[in-house]
C-alpha positions as CSV (number, residue, x, y, z in Angstrom):
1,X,123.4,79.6,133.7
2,X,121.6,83.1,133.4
3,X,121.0,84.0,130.1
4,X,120.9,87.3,129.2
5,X,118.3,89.3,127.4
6,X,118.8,91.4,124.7
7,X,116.7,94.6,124.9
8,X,113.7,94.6,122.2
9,X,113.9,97.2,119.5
10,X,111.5,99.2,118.1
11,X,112.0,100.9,114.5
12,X,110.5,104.3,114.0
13,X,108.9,105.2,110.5
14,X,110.3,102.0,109.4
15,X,107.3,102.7,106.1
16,X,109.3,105.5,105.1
17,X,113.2,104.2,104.3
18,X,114.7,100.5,102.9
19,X,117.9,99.3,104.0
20,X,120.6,98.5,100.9
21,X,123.5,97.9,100.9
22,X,124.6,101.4,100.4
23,X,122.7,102.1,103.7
24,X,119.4,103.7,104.2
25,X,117.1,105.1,101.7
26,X,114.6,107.5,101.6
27,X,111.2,106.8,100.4
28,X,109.7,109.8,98.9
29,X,106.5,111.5,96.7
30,X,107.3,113.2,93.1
31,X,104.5,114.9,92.1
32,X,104.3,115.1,88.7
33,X,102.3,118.5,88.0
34,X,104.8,120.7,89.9
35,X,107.9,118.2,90.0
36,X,108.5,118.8,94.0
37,X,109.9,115.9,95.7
38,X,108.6,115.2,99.7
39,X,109.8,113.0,102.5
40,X,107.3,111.6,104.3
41,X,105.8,110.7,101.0
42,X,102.2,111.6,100.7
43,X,99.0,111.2,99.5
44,X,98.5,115.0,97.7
45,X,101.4,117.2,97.2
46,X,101.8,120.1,99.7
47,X,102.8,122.4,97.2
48,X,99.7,122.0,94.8
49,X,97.6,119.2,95.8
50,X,97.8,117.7,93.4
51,X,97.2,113.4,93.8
52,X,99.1,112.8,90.7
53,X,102.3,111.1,93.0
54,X,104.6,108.6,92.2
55,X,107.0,106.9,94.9
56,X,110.7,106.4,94.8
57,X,113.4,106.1,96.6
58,X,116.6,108.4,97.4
59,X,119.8,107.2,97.5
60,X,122.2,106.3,100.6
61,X,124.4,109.8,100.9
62,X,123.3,113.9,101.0
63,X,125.0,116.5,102.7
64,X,124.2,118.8,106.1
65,X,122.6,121.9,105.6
66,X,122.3,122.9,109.3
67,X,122.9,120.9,112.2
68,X,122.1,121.5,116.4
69,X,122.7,120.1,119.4
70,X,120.1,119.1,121.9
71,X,121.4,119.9,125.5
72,X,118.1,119.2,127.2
73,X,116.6,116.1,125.8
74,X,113.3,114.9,126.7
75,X,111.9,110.8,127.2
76,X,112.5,108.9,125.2
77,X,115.4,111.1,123.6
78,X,119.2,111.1,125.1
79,X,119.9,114.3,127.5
80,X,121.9,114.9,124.4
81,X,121.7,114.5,120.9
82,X,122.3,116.3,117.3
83,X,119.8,116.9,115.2
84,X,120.5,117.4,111.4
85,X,119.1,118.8,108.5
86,X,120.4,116.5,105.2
87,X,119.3,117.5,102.1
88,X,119.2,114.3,99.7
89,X,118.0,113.9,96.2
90,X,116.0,116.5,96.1
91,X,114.3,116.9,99.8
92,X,115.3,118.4,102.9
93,X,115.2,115.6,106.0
94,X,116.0,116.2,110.0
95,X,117.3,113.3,111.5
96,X,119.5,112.3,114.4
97,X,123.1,112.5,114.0
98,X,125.6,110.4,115.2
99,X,127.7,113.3,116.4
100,X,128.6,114.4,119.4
101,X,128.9,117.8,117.9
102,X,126.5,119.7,115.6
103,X,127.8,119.3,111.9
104,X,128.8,121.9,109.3
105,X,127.2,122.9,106.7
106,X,128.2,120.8,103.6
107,X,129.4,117.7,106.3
108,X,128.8,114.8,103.3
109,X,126.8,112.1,105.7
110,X,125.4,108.5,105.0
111,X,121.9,107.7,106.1
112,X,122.2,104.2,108.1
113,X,119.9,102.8,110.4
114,X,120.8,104.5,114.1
115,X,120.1,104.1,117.9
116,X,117.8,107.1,119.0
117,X,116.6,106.9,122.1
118,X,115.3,104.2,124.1
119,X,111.7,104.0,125.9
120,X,111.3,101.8,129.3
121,X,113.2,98.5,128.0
122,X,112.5,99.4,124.1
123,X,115.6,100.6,121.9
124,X,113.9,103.0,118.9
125,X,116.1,103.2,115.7
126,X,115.6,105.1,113.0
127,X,117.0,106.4,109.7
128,X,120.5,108.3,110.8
129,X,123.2,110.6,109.5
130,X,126.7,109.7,109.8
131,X,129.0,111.9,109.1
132,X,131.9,110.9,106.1
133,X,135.0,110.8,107.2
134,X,137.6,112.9,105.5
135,X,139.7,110.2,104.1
136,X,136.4,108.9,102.5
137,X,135.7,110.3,98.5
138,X,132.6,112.9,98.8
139,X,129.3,111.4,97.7
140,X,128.0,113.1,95.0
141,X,124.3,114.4,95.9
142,X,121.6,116.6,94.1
143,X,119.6,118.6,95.9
């Protein structure tokens, strides 16, 4: 009997998030001379340049601030996808979406692990919004 391969995965920035239960979360750089939050993290802060960082992480749920959809996608991206950008604890991310449609504004998401794209045999997944559903309580989120 043929057995049947399962395509390898890849995970992109796979440093910069933790899976929980609660889904995916953010890790990120508080600078503690201006107090901005960044995501990557980082070595200096961009703001001052400061070194004085400390890592943490952001929690599971933010809300869209602007959203697009891609209609001309290039390797190793879909022909189509949505981009989004969630703003989460404190930081402003762009991510894939899984959408069919661009979301709007204040669309509460979770950040879960995602399928992006896919490159020769190699699946890439990365950290994702999803959308809330509208029977599902709002998360709460500071931004």
């Amino acid at each position: 009997m043929a057995t049947v391969r399962q395509p390898d995965r890849r995970l992109v920035g796979e440093d910069w998030y933790r899976q929980t239960a609660a889904g995916i979360e953010l890790l990120v750089s508080d600078c503690n001379t201006c107090g901005r939050r960044w995501f990557p993290p980082r070595r200096a802060c961009s703001s001052c340049a400061s070194t004085d960082l400390t890592r943490t992480h952001t929690g599971a749920r933010g809300i869209a601030y602007a959203s697009s959809k891609v209609h001309v996608g290039g390797a190793p991206w879909p022909k189509e996808y949505v981009l989004s950008y969630i703003d989460i604890d404190g930081v402003r991310v762009l991510m894939h979406t899984d959408s069919d449609q661009a979301l709007a504004p204040d669309t509460p998401v979770t950040v879960a692990l995602g399928h992006i794209g896919t490159d020769g045999t190699t699946e890439l997944w990365s950290y994702t919004a999803h959308p809330v559903s509208n029977d599902v309580e709002s998360p709460e989120v500071t931004s």
